[in-house]
DSSP file (Angstrom, degrees, kcal/mol; ACC not computed):
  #  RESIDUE AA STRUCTURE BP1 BP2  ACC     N-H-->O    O-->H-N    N-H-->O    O-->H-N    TCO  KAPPA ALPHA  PHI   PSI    X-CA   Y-CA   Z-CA
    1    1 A X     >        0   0    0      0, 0.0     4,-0.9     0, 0.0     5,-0.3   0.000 360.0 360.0 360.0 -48.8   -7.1  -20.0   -2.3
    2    2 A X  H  >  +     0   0    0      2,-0.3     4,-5.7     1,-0.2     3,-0.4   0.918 360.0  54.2 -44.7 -52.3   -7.6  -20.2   -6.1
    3    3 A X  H  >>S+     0   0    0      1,-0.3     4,-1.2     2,-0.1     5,-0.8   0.972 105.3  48.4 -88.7 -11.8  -10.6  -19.7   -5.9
    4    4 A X  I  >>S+     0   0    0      3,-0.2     5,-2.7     2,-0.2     4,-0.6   0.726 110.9  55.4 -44.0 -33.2  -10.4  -16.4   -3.9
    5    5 A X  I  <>S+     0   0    0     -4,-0.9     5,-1.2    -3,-0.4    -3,-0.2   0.785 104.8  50.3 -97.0 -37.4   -7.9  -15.3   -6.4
    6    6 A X  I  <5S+     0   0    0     -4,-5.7    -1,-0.2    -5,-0.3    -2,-0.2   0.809 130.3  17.6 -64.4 -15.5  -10.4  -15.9   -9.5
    7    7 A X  I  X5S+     0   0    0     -4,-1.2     4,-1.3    -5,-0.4    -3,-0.2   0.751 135.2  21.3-131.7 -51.0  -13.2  -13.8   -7.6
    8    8 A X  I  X<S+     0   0    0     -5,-0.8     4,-2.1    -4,-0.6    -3,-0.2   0.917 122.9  52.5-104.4 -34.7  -12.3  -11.6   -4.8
    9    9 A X  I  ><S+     0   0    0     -5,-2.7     4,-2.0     2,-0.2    -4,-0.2   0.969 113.2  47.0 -61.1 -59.1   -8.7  -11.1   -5.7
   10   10 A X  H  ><S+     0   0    0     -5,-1.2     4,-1.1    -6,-0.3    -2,-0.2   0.915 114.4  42.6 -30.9 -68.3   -9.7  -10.2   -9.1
   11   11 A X  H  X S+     0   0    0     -4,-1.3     4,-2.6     2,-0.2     5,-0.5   0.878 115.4  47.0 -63.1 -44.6  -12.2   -7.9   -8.2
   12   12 A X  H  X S+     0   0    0     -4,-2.1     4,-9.9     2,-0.2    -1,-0.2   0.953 106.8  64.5 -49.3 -47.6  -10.2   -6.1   -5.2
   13   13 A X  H  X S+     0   0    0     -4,-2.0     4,-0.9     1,-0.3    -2,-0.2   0.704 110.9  36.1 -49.3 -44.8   -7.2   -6.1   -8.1
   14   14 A X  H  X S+     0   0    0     -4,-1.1     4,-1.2    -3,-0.4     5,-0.3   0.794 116.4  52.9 -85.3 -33.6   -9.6   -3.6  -10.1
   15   15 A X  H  X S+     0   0    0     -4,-2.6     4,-2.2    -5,-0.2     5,-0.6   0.973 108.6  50.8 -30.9 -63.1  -10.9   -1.9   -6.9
   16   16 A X  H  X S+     0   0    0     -4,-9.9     4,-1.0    -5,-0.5    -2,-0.2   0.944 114.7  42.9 -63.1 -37.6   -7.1   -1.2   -5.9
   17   17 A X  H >X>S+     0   0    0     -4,-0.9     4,-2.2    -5,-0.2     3,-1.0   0.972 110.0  52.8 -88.8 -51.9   -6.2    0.5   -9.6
   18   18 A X  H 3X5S+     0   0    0     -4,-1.2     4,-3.4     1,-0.3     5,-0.3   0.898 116.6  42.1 -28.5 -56.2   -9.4    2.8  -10.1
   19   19 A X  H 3X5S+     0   0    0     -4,-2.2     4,-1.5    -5,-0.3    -1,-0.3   0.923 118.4  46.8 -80.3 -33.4   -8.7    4.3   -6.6
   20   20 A X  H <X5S+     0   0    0     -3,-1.0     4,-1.3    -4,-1.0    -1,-0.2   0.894 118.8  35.6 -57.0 -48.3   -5.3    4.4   -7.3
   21   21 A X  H  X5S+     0   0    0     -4,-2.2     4,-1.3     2,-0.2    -2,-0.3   0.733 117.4  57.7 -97.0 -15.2   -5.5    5.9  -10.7
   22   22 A X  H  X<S+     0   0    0     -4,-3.4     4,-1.1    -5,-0.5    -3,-0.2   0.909 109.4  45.3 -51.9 -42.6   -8.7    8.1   -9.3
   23   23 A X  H  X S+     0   0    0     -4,-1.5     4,-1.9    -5,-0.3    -2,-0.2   0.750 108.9  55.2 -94.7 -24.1   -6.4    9.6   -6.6
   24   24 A X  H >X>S+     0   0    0     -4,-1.3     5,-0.7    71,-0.3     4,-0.7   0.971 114.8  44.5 -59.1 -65.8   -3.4   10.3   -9.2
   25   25 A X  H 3<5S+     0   0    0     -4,-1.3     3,-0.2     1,-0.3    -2,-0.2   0.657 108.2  48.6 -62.3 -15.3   -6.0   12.2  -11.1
   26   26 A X  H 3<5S+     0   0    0     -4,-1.1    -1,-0.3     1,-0.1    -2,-0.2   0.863 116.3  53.0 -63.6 -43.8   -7.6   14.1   -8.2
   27   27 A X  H <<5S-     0   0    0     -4,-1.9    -2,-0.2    -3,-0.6    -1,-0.1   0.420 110.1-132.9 -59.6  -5.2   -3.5   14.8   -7.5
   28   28 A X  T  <5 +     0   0    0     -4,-0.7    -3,-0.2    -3,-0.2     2,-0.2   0.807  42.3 168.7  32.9  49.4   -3.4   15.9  -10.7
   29   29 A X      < -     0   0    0     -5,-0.7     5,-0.2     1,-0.1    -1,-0.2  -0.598  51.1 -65.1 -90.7 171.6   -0.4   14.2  -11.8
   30   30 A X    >>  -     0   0    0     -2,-0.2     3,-2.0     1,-0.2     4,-1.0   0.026  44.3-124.1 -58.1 140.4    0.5   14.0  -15.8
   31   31 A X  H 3> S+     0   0    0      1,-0.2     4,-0.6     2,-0.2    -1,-0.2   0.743 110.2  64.8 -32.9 -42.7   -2.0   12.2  -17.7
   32   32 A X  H 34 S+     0   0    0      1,-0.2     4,-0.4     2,-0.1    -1,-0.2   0.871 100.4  50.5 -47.8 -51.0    0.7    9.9  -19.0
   33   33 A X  H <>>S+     0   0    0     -3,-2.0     4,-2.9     2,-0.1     5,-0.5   0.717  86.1  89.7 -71.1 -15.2    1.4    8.6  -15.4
   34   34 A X  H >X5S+     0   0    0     -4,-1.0     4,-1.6     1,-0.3     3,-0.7   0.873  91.5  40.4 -46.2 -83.5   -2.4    7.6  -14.5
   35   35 A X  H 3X5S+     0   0    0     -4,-0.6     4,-1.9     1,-0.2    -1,-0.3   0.724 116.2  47.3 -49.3 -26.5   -2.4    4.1  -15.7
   36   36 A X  H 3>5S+     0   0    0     -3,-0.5     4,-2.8    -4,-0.4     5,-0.3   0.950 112.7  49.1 -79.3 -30.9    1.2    2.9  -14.5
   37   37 A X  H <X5S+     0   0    0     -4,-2.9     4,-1.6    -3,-0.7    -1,-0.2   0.748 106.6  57.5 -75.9 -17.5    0.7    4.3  -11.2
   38   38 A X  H  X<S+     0   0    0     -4,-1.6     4,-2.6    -5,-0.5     5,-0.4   0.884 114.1  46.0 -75.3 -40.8   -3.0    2.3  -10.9
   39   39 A X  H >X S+     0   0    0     -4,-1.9     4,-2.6    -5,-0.3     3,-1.1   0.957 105.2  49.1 -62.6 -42.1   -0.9   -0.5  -11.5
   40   40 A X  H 3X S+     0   0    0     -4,-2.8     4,-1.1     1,-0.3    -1,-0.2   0.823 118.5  56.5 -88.7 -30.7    2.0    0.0   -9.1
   41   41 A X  H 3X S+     0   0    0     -4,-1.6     4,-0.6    -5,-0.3    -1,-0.3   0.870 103.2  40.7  -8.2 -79.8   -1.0    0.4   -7.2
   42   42 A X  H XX S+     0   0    0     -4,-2.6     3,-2.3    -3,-1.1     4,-2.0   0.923 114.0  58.7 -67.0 -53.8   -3.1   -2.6   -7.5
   43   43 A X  H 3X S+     0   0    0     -4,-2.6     4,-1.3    -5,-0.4    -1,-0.2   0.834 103.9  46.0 -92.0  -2.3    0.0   -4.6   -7.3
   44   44 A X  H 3X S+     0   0    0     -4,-1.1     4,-0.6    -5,-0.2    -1,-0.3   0.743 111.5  55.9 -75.3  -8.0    1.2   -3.2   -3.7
   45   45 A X  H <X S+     0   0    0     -3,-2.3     4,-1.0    -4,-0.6    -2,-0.2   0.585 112.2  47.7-103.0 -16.6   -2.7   -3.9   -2.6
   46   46 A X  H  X S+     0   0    0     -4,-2.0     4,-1.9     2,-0.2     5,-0.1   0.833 109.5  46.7 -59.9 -49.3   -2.0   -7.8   -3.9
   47   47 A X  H  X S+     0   0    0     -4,-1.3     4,-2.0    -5,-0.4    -2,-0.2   0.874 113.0  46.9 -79.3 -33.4    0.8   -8.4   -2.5
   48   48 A X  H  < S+     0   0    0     -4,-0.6     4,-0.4    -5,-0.2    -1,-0.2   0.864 114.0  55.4 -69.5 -24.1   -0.4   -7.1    0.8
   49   49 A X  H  < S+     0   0    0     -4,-1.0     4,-0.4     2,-0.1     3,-0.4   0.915 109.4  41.0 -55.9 -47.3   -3.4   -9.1    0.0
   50   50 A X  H >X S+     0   0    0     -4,-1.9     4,-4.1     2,-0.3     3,-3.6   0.996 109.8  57.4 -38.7 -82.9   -1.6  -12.4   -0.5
   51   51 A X  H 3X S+     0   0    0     -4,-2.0     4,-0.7     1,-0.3    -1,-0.2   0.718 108.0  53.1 -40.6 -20.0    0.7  -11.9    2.4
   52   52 A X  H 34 S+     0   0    0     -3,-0.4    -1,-0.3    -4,-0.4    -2,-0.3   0.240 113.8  34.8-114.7  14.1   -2.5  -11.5    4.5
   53   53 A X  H <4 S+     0   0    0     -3,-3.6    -2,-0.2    -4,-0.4    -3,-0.2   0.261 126.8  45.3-104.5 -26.3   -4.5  -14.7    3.7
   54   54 A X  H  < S+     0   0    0     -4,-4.1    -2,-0.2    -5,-0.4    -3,-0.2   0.984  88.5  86.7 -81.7 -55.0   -1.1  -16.7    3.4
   55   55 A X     <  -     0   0    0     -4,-0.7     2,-0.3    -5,-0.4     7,-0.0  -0.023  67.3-153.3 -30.8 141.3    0.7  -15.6    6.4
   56   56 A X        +     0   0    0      6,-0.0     2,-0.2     0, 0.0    -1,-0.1  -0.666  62.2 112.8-114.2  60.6   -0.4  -18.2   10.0
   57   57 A X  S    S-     0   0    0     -2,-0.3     5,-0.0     1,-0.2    -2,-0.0  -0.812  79.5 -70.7-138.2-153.8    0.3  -15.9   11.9
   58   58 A X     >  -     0   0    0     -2,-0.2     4,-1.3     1,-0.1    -1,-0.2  -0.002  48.4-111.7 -62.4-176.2   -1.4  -13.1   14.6
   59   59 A X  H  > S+     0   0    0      1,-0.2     4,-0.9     2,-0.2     3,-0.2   0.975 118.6  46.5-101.7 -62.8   -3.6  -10.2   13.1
   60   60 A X  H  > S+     0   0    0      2,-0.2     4,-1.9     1,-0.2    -1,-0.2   0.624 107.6  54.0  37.4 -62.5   -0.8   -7.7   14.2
   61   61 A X  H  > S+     0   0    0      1,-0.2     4,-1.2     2,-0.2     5,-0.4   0.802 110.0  48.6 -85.0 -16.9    1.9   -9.6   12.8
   62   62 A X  H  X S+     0   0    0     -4,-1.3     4,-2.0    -3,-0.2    -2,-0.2   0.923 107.3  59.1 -69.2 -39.9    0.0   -9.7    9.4
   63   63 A X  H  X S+     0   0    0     -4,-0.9     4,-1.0     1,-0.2    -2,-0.2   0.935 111.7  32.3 -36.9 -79.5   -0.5   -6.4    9.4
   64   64 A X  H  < S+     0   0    0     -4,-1.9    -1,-0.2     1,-0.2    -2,-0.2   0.342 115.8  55.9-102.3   9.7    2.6   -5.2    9.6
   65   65 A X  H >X S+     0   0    0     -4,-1.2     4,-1.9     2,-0.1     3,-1.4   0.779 111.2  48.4 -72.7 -72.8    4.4   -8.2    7.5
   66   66 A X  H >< S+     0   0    0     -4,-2.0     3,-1.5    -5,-0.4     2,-0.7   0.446 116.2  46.1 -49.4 -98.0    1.8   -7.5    4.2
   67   67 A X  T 3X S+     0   0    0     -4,-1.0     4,-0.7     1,-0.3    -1,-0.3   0.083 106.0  54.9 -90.3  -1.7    2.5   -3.8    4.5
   68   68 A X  H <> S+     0   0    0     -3,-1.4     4,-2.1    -2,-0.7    -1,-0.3   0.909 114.3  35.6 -31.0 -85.5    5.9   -3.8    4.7
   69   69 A X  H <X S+     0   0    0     -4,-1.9     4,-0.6    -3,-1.5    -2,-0.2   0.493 117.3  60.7 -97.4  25.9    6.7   -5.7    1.8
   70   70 A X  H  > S+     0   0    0     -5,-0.5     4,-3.4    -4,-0.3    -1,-0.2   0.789 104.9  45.6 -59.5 -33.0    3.8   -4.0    0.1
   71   71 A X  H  X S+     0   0    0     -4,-0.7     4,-2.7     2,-0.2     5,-0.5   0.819 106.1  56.9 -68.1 -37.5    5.1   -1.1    0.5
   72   72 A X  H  X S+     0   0    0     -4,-2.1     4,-1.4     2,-0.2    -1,-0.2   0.906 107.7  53.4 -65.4 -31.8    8.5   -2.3   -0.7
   73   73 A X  H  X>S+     0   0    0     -4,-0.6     4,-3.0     2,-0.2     5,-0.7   0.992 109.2  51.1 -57.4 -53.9    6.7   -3.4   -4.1
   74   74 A X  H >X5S+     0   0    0     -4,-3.4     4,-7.0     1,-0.2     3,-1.5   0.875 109.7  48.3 -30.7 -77.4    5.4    0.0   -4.3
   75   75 A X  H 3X5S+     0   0    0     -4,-2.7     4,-1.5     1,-0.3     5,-0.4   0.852 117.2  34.9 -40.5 -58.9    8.6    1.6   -3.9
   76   76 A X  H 3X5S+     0   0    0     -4,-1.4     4,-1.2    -5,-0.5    -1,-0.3   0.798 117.5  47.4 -62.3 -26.1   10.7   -0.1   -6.1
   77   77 A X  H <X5S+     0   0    0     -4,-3.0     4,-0.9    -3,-1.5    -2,-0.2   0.656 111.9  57.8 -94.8  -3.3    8.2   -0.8   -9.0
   78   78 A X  H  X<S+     0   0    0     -4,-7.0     4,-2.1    -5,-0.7    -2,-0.2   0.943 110.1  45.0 -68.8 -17.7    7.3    3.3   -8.5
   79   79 A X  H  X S+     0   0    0     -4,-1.5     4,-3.0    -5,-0.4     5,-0.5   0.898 113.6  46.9 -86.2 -34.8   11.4    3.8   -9.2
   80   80 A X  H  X S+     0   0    0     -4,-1.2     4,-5.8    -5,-0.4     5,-0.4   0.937 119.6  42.8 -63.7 -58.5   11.3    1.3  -12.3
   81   81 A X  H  X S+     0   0    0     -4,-0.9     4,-1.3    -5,-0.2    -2,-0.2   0.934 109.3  54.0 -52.1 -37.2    8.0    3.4  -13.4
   82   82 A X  H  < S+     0   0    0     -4,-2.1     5,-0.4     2,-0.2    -1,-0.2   0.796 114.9  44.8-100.9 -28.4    9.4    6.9  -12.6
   83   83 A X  H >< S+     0   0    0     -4,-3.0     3,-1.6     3,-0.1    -1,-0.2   0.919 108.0  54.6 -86.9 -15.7   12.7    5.9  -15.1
   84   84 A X  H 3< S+     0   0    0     -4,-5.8     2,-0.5    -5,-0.5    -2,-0.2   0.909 122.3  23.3 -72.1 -46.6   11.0    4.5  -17.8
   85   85 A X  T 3< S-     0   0    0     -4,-1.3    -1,-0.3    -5,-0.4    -2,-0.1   0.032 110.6-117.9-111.2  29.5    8.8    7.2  -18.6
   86   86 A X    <   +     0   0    0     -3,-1.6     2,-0.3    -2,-0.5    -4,-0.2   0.363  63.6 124.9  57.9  27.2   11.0    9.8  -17.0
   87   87 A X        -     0   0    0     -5,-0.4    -1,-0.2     1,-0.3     5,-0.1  -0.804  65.9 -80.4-149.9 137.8    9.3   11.4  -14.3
   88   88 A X     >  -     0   0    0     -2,-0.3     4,-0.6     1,-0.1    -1,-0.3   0.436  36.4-125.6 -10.2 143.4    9.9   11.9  -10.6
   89   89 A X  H  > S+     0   0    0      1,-0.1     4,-1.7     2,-0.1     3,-0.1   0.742 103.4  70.0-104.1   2.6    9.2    9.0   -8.3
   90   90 A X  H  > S+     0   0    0      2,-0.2     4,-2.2     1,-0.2     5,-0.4   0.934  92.4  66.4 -45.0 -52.4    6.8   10.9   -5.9
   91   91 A X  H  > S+     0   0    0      1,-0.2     4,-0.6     2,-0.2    -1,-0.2   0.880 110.8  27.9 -40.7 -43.7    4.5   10.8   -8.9
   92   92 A X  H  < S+     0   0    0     -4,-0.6    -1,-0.2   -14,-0.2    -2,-0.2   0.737 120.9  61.6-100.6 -24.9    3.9    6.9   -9.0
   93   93 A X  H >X S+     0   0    0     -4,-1.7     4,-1.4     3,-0.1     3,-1.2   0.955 104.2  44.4 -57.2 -49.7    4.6    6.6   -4.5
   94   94 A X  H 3< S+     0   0    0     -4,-2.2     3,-0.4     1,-0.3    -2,-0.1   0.927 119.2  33.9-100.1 -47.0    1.8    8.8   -3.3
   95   95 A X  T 3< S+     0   0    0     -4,-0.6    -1,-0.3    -5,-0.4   -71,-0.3   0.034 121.8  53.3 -84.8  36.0   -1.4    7.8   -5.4
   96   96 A X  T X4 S+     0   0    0     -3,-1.2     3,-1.0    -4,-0.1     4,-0.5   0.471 101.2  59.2-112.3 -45.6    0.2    4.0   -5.3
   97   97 A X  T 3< S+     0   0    0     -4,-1.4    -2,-0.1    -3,-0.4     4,-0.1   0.055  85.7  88.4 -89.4  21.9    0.4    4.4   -1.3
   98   98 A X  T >  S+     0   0    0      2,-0.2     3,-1.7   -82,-0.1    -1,-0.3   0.851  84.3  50.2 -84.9 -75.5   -4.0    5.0   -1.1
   99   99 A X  T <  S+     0   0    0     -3,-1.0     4,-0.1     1,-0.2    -2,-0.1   0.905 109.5  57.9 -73.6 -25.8   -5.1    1.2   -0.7
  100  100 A X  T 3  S+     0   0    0     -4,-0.5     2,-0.6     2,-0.1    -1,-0.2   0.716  80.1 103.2-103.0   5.7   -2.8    1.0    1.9
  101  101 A X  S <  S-     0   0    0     -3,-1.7     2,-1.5     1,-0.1     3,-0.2  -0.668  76.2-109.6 -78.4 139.7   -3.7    3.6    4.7
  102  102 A X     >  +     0   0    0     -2,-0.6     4,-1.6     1,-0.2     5,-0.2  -0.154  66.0 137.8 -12.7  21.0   -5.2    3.0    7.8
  103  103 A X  H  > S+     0   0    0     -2,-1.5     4,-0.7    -4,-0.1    -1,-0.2   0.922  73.9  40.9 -30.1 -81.8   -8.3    4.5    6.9
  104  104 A X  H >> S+     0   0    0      2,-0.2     4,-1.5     1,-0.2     3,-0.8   0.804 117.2  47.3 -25.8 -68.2  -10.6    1.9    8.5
  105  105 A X  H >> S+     0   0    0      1,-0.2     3,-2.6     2,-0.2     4,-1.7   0.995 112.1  53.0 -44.6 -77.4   -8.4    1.3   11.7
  106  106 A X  H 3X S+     0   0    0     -4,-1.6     4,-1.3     1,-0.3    -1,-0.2   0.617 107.4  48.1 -57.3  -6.9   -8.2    5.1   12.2
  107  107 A X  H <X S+     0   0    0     -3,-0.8     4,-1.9    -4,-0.7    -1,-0.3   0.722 109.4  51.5 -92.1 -32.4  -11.9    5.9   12.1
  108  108 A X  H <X S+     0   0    0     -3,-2.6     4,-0.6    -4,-1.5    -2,-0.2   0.402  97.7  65.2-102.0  26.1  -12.7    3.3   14.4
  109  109 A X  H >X S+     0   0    0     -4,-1.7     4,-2.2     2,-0.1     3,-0.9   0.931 116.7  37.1 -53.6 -76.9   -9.8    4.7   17.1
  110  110 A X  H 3< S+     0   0    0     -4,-1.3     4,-0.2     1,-0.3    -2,-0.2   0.644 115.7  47.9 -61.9 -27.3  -12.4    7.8   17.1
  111  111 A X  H >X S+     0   0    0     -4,-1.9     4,-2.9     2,-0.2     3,-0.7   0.863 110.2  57.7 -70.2 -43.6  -15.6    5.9   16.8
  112  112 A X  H <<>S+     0   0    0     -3,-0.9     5,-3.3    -4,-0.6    -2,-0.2   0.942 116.4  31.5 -55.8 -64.1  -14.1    3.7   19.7
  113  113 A X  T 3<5S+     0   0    0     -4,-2.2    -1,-0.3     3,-0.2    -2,-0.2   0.430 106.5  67.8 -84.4  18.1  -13.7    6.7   22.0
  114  114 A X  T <45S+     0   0    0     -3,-0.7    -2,-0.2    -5,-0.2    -3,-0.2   0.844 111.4  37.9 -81.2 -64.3  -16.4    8.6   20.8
  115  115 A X  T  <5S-     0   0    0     -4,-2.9    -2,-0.1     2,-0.1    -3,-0.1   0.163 119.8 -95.5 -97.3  44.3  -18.5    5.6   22.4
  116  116 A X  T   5S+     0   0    0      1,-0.2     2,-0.7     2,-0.0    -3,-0.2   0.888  89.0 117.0  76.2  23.7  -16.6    4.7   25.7
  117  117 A X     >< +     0   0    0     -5,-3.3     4,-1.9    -6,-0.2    -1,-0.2  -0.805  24.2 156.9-108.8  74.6  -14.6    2.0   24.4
  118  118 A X  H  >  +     0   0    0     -2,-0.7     4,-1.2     1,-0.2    -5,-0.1   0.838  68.4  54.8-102.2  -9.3  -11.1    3.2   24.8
  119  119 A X  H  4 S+     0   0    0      1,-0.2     4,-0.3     2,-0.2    -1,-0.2   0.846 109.3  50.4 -92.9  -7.4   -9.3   -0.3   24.9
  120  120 A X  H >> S+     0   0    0      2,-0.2     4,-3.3     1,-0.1     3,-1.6   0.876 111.7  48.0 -46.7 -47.0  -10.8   -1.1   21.9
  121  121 A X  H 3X S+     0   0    0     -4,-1.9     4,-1.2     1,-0.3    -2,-0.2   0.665 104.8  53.5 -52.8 -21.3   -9.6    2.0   20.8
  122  122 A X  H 3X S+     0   0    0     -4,-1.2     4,-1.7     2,-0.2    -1,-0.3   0.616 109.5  51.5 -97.7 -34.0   -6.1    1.8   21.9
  123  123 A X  H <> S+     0   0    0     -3,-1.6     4,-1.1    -4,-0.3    -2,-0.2   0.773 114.6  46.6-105.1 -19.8   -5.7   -2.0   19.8
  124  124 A X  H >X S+     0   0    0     -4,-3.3     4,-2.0     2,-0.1     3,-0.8   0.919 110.1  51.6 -69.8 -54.4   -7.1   -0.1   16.7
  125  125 A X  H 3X S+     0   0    0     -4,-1.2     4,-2.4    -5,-0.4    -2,-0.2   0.864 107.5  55.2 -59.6 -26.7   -4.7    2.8   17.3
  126  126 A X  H 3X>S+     0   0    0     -4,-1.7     4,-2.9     2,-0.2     5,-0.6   0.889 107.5  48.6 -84.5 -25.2   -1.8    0.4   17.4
  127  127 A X  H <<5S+     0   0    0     -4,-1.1    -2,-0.2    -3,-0.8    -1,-0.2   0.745 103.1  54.7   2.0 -75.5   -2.7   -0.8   14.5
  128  128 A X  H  X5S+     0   0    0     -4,-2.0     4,-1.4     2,-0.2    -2,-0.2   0.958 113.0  51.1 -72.1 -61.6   -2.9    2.5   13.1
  129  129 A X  H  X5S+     0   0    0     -4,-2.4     4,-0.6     2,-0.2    -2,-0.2   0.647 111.3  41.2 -11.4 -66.9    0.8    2.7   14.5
  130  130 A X  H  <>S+     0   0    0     -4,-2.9     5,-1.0     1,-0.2    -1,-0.2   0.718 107.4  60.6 -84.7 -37.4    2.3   -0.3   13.1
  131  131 A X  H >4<S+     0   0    0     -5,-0.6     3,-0.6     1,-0.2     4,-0.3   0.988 108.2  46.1 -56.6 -37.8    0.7    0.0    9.8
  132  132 A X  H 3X5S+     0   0    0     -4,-1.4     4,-2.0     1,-0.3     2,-0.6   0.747 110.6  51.6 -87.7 -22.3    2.5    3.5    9.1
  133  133 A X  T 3<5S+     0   0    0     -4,-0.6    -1,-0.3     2,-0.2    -2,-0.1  -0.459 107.6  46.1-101.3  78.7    5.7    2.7   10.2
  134  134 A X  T <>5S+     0   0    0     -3,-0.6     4,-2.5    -2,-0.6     5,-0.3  -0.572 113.4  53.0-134.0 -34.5    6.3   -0.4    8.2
  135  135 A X  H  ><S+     0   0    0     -5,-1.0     4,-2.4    -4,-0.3     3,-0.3   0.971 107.8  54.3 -60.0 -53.6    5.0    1.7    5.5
  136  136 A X  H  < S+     0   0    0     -4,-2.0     4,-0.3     1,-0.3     3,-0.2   0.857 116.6  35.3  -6.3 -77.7    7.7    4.0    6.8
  137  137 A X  H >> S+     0   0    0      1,-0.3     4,-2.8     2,-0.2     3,-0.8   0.716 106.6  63.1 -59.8 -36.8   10.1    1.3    6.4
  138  138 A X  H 3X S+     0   0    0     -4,-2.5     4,-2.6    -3,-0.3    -1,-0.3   0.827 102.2  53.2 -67.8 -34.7    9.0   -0.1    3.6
  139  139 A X  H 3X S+     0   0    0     -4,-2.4     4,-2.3    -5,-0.3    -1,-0.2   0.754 107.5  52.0 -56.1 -21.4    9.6    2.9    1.8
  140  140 A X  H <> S+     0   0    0     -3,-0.8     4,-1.5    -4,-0.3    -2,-0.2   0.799 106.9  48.0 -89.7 -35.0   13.0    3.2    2.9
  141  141 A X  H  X S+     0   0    0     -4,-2.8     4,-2.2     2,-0.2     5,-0.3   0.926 109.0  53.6 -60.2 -60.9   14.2   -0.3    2.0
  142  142 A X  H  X S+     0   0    0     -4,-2.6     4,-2.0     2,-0.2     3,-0.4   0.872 111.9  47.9 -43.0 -45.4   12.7    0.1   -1.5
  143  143 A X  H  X>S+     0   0    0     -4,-2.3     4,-4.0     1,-0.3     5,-0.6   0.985 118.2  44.6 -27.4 -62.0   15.0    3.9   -1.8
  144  144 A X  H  X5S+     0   0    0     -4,-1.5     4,-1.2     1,-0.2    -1,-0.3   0.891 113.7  45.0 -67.8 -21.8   17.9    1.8   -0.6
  145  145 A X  H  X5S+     0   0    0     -4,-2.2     4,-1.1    -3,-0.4    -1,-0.2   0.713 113.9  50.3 -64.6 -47.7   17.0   -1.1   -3.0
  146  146 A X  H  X5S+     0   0    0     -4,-2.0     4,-2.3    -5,-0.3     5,-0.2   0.827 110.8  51.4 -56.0 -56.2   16.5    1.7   -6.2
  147  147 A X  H  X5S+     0   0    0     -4,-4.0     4,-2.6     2,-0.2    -2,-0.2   0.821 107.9  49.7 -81.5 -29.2   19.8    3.1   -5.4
  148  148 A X  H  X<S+     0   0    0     -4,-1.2     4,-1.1    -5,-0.6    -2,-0.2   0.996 116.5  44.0 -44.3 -64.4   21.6   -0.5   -5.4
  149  149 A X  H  < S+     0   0    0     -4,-1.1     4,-0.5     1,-0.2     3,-0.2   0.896 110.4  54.9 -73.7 -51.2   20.0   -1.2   -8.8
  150  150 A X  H >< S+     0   0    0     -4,-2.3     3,-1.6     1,-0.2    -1,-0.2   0.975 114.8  42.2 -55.5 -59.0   20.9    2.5  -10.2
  151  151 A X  H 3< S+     0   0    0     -4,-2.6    -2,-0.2     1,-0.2    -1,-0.2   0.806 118.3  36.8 -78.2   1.2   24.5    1.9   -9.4
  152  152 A X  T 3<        0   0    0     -4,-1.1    -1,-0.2    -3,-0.2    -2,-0.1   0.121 360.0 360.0-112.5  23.5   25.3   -1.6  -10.4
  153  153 A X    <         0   0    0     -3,-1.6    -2,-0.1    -4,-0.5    -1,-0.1   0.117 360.0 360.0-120.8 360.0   22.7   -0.8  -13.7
């Protein structure tokens, strides 16, 4: 595991903020935000990493464990990012929330029925499924998690 973490974790770590702070700046959000939001980035595409070499369990149940409480890092360290530097928390959620769509999955849905495979296609598309609602969710806990911390703060 260590050494995964010196080499491919590392390297993913800078993968996951450049496309994070690439997609802020395609989004045009303020200049200011680019670099915290690559991070809050990178670190929901870690922890989802983590959780998904650590986890013993099915390929399904990894799925939707790592993106879950990736998504719950997101959310919450986007609400810590959005007070300190005063800005909206959309700004640091939506080019944060990029390493962790279903790209991959959802392309090979179509690729899958495109070439006559459709029960492959159907175990990518559930996938596709569970991976956006536990993002869902995961967003929803972090909200309720941000609004704990705002009132007892």
């Amino acid at each position: 595991m260590l050494h995964w973490l010196l080499t491919t974790g590392l390297f993913q770590i800078i993968l996951a903020y450049l496309a994070t702070a690439g997609f802020g700046v395609l989004l045009n959000i303020p200049r200011r935000a680019v670099n915290l939001s690559g991070w809050v980035g990178a670190a929901g595409w870690f922890t989802y990493e983590i959780l998904y070499h650590i986890l013993p369990l099915g390929i399904d149940a990894k799925l939707a464990i790592g993106n879950l409480v990736a998504a719950i890092v997101i959310g919450v360290a986007s609400g810590m990012a959005a007070r300190y530097k005063r800005m909206p928390i959309i700004i640091f959620n939506i080019p944060s929330l990029v390493p962790l769509v279903p790209g991959g999955q959802s392309y090979r849905v179509v690729r899958n029925l495109v070439t006559g495979q459709p029960d492959l296609a159907y175990q990518y598309f559930v996938q596709v499924v569970i991976i956006a609602g536990v993002i869902a969710i995961g967003f929803l806990v972090a909200e309720f998690i941000n609004r704990i911390t705002l009132h007892f703060v």
